[in-house]
C-alpha positions as CSV (number, residue, x, y, z in Angstrom):
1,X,-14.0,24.6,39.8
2,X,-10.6,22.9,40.6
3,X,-8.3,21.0,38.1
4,X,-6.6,18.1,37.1
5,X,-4.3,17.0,39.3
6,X,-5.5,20.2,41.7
7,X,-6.1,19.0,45.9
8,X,-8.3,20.7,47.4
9,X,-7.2,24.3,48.8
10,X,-4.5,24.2,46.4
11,X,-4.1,27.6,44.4
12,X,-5.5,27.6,40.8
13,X,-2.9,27.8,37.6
14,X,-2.5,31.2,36.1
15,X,-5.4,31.1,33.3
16,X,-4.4,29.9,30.0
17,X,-1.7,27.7,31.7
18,X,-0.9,24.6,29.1
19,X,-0.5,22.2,32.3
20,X,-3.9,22.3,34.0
21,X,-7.4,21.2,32.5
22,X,-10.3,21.5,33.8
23,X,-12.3,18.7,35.6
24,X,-16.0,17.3,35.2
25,X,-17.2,14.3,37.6
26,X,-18.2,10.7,36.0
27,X,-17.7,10.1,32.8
28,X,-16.7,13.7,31.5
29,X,-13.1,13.4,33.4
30,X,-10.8,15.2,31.4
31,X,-7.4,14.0,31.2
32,X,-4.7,16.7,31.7
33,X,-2.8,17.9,29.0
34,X,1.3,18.1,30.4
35,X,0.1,14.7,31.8
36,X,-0.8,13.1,28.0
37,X,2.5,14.6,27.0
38,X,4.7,13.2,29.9
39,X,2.6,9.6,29.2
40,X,4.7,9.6,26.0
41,X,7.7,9.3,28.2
42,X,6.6,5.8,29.7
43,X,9.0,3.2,29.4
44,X,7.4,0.0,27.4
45,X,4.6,2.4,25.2
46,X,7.3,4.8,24.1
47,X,6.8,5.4,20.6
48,X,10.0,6.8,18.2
49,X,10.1,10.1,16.8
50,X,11.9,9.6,13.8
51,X,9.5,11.4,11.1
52,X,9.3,14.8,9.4
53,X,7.3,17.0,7.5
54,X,8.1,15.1,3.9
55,X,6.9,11.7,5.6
56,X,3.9,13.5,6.9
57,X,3.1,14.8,3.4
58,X,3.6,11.4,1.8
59,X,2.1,9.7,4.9
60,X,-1.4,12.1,4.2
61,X,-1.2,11.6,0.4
62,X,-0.4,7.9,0.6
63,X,-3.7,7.7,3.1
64,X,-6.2,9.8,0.7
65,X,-5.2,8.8,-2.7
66,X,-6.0,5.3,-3.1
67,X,-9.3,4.0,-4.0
68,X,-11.6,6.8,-3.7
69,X,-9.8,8.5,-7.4
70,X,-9.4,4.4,-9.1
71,X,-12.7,3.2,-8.8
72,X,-15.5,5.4,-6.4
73,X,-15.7,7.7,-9.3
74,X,-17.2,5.1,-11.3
75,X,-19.5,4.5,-8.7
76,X,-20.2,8.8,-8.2
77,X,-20.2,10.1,-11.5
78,X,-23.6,7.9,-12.0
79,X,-25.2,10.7,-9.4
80,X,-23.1,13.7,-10.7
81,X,-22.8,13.1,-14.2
82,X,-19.4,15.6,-15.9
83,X,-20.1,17.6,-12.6
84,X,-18.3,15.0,-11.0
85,X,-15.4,18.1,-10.8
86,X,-17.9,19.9,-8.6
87,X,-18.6,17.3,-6.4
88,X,-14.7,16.5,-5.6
89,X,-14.4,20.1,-4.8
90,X,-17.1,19.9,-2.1
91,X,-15.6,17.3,-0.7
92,X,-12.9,19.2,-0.4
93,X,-13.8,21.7,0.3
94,X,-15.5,19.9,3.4
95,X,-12.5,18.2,4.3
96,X,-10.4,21.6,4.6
97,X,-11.9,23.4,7.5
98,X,-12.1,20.0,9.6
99,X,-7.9,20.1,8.4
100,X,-7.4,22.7,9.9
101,X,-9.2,22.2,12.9
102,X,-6.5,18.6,13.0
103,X,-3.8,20.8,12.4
104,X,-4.1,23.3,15.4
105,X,-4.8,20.3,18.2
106,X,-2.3,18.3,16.4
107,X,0.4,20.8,16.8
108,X,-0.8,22.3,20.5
109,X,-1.4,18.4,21.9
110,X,1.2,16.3,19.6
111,X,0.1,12.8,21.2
112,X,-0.7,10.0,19.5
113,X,-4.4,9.2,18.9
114,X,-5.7,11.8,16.8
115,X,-9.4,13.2,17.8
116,X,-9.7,10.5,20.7
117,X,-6.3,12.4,22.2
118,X,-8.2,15.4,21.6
119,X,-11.4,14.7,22.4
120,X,-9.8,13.4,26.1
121,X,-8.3,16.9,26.7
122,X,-11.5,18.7,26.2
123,X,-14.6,16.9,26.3
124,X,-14.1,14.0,28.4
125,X,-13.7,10.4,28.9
126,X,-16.8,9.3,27.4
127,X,-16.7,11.4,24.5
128,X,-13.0,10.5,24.1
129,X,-14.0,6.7,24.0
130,X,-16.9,7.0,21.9
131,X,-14.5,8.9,19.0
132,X,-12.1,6.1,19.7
133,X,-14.3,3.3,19.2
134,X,-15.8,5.4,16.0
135,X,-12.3,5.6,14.8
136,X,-11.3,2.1,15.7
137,X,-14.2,1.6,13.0
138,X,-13.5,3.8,10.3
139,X,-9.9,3.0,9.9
140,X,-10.5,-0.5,10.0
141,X,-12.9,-0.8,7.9
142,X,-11.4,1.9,5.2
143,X,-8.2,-1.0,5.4
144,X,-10.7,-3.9,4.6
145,X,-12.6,-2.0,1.8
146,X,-9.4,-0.6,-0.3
147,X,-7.7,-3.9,0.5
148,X,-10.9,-5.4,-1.5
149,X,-10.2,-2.8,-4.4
150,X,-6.2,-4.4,-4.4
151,X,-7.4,-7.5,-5.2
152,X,-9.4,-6.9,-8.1
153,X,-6.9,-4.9,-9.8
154,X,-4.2,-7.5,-9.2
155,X,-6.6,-10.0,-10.9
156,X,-7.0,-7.8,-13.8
157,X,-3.3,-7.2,-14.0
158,X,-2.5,-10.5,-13.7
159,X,-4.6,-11.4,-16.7
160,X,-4.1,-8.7,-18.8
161,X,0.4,-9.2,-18.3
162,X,0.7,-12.4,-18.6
163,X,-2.7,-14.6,-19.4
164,X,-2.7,-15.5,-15.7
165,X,-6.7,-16.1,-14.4
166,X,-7.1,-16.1,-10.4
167,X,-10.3,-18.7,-9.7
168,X,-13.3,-16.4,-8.4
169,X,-13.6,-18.4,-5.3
170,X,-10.0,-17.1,-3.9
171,X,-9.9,-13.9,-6.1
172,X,-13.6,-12.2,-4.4
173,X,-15.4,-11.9,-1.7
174,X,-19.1,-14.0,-1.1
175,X,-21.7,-11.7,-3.2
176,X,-19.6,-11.1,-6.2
177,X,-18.5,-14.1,-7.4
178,X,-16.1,-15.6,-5.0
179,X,-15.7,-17.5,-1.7
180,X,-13.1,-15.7,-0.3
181,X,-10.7,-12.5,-1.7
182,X,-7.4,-14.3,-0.3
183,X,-4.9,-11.2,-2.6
184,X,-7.2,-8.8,-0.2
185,X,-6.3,-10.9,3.1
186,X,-2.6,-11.5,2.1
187,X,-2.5,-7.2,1.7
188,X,-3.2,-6.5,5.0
189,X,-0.9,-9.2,6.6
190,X,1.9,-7.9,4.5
191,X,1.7,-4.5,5.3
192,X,0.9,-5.3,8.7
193,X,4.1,-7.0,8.8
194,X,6.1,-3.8,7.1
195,X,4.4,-1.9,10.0
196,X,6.1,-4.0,12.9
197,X,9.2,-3.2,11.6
198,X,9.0,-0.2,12.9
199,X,7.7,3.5,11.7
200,X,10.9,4.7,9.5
201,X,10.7,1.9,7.7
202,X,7.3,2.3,6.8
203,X,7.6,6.0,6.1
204,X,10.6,5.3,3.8
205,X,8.4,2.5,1.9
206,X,5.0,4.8,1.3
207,X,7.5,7.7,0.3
208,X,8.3,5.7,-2.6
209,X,4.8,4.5,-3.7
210,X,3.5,8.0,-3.1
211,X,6.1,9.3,-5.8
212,X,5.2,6.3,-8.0
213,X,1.4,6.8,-8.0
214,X,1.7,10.5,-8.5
215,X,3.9,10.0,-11.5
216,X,1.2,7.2,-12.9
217,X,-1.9,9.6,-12.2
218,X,0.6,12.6,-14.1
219,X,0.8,10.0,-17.0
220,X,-3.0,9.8,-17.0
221,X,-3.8,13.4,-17.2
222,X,-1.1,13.7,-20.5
223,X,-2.6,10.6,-22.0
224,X,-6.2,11.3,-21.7
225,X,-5.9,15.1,-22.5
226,X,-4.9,13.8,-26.1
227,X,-8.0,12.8,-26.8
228,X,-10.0,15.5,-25.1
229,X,-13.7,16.5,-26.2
230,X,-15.5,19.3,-24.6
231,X,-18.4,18.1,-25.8
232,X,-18.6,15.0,-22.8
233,X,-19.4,18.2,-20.7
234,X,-22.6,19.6,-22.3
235,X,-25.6,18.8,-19.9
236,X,-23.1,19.6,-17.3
237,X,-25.5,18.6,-14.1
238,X,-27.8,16.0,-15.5
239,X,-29.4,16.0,-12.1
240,X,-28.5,18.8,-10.7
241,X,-27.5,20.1,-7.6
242,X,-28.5,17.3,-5.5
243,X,-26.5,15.0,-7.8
244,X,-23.5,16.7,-7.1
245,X,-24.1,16.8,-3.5
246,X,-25.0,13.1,-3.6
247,X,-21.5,12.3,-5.8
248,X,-20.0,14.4,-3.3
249,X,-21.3,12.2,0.0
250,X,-20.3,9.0,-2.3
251,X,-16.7,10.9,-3.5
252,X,-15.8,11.9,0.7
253,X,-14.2,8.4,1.3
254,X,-11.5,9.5,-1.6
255,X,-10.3,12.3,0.8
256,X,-10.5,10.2,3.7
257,X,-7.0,9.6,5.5
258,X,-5.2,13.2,5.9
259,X,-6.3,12.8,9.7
260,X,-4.0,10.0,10.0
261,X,-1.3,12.2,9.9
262,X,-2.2,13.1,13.0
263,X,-2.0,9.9,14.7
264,X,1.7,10.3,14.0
265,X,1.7,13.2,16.1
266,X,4.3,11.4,19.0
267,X,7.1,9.9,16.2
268,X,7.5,13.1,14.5
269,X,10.7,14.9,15.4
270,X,9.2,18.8,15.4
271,X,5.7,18.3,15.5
272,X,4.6,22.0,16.2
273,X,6.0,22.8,12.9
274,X,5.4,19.3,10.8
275,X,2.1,18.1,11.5
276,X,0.2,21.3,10.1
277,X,2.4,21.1,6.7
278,X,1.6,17.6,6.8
279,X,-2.0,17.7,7.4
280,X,-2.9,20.6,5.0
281,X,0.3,20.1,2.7
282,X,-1.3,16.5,2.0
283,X,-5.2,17.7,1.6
284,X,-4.0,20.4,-1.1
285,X,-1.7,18.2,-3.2
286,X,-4.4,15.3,-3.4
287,X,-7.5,18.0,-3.9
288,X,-5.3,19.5,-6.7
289,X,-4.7,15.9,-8.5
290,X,-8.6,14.7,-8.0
291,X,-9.5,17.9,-9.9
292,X,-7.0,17.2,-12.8
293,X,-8.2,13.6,-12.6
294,X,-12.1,14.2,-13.0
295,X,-11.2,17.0,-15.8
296,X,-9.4,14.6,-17.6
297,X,-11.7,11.3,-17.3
298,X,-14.9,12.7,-18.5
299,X,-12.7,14.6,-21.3
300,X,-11.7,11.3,-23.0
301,X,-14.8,9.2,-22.4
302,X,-18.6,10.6,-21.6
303,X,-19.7,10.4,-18.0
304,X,-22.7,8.2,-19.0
305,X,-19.6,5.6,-20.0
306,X,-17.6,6.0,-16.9
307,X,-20.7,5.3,-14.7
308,X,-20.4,1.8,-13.0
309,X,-17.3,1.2,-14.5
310,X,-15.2,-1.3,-11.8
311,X,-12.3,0.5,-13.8
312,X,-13.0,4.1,-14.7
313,X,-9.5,5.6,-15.6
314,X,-8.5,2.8,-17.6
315,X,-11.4,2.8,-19.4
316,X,-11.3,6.4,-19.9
317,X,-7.6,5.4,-21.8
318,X,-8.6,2.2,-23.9
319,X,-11.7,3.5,-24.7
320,X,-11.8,7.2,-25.0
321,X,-7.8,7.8,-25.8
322,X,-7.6,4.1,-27.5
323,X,-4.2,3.5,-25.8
324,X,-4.5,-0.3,-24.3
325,X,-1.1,-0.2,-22.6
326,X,-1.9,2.9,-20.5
327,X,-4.3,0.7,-18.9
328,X,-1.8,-1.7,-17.4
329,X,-0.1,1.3,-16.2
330,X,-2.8,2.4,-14.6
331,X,-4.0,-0.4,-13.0
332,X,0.4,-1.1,-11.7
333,X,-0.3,2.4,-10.2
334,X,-3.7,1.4,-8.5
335,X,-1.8,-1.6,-6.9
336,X,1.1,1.0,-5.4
337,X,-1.4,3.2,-4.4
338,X,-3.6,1.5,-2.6
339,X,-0.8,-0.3,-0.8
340,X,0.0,2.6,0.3
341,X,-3.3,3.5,1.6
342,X,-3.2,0.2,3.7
343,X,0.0,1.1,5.1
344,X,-1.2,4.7,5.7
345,X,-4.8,3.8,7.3
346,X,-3.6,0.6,9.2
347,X,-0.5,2.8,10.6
348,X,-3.3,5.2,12.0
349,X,-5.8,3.1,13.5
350,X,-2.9,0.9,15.3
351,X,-1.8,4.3,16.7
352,X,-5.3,5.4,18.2
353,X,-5.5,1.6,20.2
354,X,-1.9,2.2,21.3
355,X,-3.3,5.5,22.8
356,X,-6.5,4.2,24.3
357,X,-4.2,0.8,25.7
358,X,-2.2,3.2,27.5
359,X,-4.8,5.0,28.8
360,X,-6.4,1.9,30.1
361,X,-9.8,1.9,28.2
362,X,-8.4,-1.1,25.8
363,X,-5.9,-3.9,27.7
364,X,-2.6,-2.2,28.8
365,X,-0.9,-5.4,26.7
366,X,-1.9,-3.5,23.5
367,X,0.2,-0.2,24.4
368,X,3.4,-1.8,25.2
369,X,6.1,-1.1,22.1
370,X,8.6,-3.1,21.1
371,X,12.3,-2.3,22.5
372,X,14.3,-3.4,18.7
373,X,11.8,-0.9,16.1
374,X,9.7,1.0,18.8
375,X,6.3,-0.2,17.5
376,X,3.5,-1.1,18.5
377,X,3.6,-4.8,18.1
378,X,0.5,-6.5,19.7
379,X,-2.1,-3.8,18.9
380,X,-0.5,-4.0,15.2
381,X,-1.4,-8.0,14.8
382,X,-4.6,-7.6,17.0
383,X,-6.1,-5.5,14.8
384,X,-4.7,-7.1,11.6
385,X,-6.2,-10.5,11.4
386,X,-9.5,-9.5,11.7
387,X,-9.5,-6.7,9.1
388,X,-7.5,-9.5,7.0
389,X,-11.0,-11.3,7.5
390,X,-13.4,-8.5,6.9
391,X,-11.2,-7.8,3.1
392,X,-11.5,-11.6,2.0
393,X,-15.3,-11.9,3.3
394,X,-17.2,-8.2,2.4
395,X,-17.6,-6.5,-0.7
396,X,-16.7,-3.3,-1.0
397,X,-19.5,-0.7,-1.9
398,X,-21.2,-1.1,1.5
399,X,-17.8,-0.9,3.7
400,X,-17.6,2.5,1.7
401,X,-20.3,4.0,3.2
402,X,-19.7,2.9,6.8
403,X,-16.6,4.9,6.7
404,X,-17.9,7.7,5.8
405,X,-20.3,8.2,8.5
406,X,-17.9,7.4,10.9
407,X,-15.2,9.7,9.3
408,X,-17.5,12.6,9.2
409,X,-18.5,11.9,12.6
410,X,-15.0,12.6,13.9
411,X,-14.4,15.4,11.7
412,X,-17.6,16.9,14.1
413,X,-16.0,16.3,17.1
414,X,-12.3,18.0,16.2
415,X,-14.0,21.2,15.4
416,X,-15.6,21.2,18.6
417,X,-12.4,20.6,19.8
418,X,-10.7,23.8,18.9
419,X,-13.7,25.8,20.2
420,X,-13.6,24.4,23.1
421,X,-9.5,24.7,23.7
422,X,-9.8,28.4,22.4
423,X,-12.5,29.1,25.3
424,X,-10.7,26.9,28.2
425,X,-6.9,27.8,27.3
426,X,-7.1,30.7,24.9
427,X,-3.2,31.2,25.9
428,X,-1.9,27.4,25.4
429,X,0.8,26.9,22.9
430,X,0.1,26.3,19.3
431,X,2.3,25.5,16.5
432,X,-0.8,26.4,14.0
433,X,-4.2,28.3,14.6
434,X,-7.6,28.2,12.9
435,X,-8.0,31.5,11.5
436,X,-11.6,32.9,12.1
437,X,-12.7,31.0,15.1
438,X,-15.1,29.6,15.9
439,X,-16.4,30.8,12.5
440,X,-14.2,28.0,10.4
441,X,-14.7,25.0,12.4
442,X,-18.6,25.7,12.3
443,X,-18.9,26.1,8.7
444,X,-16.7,22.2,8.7
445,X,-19.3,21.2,11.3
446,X,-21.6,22.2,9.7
447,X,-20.7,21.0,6.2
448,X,-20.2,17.4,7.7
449,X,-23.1,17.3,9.2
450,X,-24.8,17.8,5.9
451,X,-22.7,15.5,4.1
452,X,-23.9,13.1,7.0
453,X,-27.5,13.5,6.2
454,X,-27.2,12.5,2.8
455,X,-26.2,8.6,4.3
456,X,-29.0,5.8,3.4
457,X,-30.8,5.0,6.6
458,X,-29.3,1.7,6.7
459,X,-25.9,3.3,7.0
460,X,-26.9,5.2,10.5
461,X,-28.6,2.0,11.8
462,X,-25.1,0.2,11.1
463,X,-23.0,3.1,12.7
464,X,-25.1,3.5,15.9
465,X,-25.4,-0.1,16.5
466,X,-21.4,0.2,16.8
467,X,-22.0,2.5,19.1
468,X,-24.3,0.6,21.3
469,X,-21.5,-1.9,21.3
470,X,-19.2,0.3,22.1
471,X,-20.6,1.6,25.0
472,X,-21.5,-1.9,26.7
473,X,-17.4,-2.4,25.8
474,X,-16.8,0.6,28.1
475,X,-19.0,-0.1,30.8
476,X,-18.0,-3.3,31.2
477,X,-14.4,-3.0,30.9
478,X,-12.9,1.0,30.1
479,X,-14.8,2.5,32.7
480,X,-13.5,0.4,35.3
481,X,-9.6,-0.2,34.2
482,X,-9.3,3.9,33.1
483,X,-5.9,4.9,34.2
484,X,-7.4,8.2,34.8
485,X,-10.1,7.1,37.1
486,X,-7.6,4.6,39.0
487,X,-4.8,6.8,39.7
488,X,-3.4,7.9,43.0
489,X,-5.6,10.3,45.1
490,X,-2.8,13.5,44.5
491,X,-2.5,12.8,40.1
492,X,-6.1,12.5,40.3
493,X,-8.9,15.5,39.2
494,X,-10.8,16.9,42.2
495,X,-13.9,19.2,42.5
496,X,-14.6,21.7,44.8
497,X,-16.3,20.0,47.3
498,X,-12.5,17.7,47.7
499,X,-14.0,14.6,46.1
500,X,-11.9,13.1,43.4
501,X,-13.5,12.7,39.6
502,X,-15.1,9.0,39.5
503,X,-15.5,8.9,43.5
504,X,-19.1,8.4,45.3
């Protein structure tokens, strides 16, 4: 077998050698690692590194903590019942063995792109575009749907402060009242725009709303532990275990977003050391807070009565602790946070088509940065105004679901990752490892994969008719303008009979 970049009769690397990776013909070309490190390097898609483990922290917490704790576990707790706590742990719990998993190839490759980087250096082209599109998907979609929940707490907020009524047919989306959710739209422009300005501004911003929204969720917890009643627990798993694995499936898009961390990978200053504190720093602080959270809701108000609420936590104040004001607090801090997850996610998936733009797979136009901030400019507005059009058109419970699918699908993928890295290049640099491999990233493969299974069928037909799309995308335009495939006959891979990858 040669290498990347290899010609034939050339001597093989030493094994374990970070530089060379090996090669597979057609669509399972790998790209070379020292080569997607030098790419950073490219005049006109240079991205800045100008973040550090803090930003990272806040950048993960500002991603997960949004609208998964404000109002899905109204939506879960009707499946899970008090046992709602057990279901955010598995969630968790399912989350921290793909964490880790992001955290060693985050720190060993630290490019821009996340798992379709990753899934490049290991798998292949194909694969790497597949995850791509899927991720394309996922974060775009999780901006639309917590962009939705935005606007109905400003609409609350609005009327509750000062007697102000939005008219349904601007305030929600066709299917629940409205014509259009223009506060949703106007989200994602804004932060869209915050985002051009470049990458420290944007950290400095969510650093801020991550301290607020911590501080409103720490006033929750005091307030609703006043009025605390053990007896809201009794009949702990009213339908048992499956209801708390069912919450749990429902309860996964509130962890959703520590992976974007890693699609900060090229603008952080020392990423072999920042990006595992900040991937598994951020999972552990927002797992902590979700478990204080559920304790405390179903304390002050029965499950039975948090089920279906569109407001859960500030129902669990007005009506369980009887403190009206706390529920304009609450819903202030819903607004901060999930701005911040809009920030967070959008930051993320602008990052993955910067990566796949300068890769060739998505129009080189879209990887080009600008030379005043260093971001990504035209992938930022390409993929803004149509998620701006997907929050004011879509409600939100069936965007939820689409996410998760296509988060847990990824999560799959980056766990196969580190196996297969600790089998090529057992010797590469890593700033992090996965302890007990491959043991760990099974048990999160195999964890997602059961999460997965618990998705309606209409869910799967949704996700793999993106797919389908995604492939005719790549076959009609990635396949043939792949910088890999088109470079120069010596920076291409070859195989042992001399032939380079993508050749006859």
């Amino acid at each position: 077998m040669a290498y990347v970049g290899q010609q034939p009769g050339q001597d093989r690397p030493a094994p374990g050698s970070s530089g060379r990776q090996e090669a597979h013909d057609g669509l399972f070309a790998t790209k070379d690692i020292d080569r997607l490190i030098a790419d950073t390097d490219e005049e006109g898609s240079k991205l800045r590194r100008a973040v550090g483990a803090l930003d990272l922290t806040a950048l993960g917490i500002g991603a997960i903590i949004g609208t998964g704790i404000f109002v899905i576990i109204g939506e879960a707790i009707g499946d899970s019942g008090p046992a709602i706590v057990l279901s955010f742990v598995l969630a968790g719990l399912t989350c921290v063995f793909s964490a880790l998993s992001y955290a060693e190839l985050a720190s060993s490759i630290p490019v821009a792109g996340s798992a379709y980087t990753y899934s490049y250096a290991t798998m292949g082209e194909i694969i790497a575009w597949i995850i791509g599109w899927d991720l394309i998907l996922e974060y775009g979609v999780a901006v639309a749907a917590v962009a939705v929940g935005w606007g109905q707490y400003l609409s609350d907020l609005l009327d509750s402060l000062f007697g102000i009524t939005l008219p349904q047919s601007i305030a929600n989306p066709p299917g629940e009242g409205g014509t259009v959710n223009l506060p949703a739209a106007f989200l994602v422009l804004a932060v869209a725009a915050l985002l051009v300005a470049g990458v420290r501004k944007s950290a400095r911003t969510n650093t801020v709303m991550v301290a607020v929204k911590i501080a409103i969720l720490g006033l929750f917890c005091v307030v609703a532990f006043t009025a605390f009643n053990g007896d809201h627990f009794h009949n702990f798993t009213p339908h048992g275990f499956s209801g708390v694995v069912d919450g749990a499936a429902l309860i996964f898009f509130a962890y959703i977003g520590f992976d974007a961390v890693s699609t900060g990978s090229e603008e952080t200053r020392r990423p072999q050391r920042d990006l595992p504190i900040g991937i598994i720093g951020a999972l552990v602080i927002a797992t902590i807070i979700y478990i204080l959270v559920a304790i405390a809701a179903v304390g002050a108000l029965p499950a039975g009565k948090l089920s279906g609420a569109e407001a859960p936590l500030a129902n669990a104040l007005s009506d369980g602790a009887g403190v009206g004001w706390a529920a304009d607090v609450i819903s202030f801090g819903a607004l901060i946070a999930i701005t911040s997850v809009v920030l967070t996610v959008l930051f993320g998936q602008t990052r993955i088509a910067f990566s796949m733009s300068r890769d060739g797979l998505l129009p080189r136009a879209m990887g080009r940065t600008s030379a005043r901030t260093g971001a990504p400019v035209r992938a930022t507005v390409v993929f803004a105004i149509p998620i701006a059009i997907l929050a004011a058109v879509v409600p939100l419970a069936e965007i939820a679901k689409l996410v998760n699918i296509g988060t847990l699908f990824a999560f799959v993928l980056v766990n196969i990752g580190v196996i297969w890295l600790r089998r090529t290049k057992p010797d590469m640099e890593r700033g992090y490892r996965v302890p007990f491999v491959p043991v760990f990233p099974v048990i999160g493969i195999a964890l997602c994969v059961f999460l997965m299974t618990k998705l309606e069928a209409a869910t799967w037909l949704r996700f793999l008719g993106w797919l389908v799309l995604g492939l005719i995308v790549y076959a009609v335009y990635g396949y043939r303008h792949s910088r890999l495939r088109n470079a120069p006959r010596d920076q291409r891979p070859y195989l042992d009979d001399g032939r380079p990858v993508g050749a006859g």
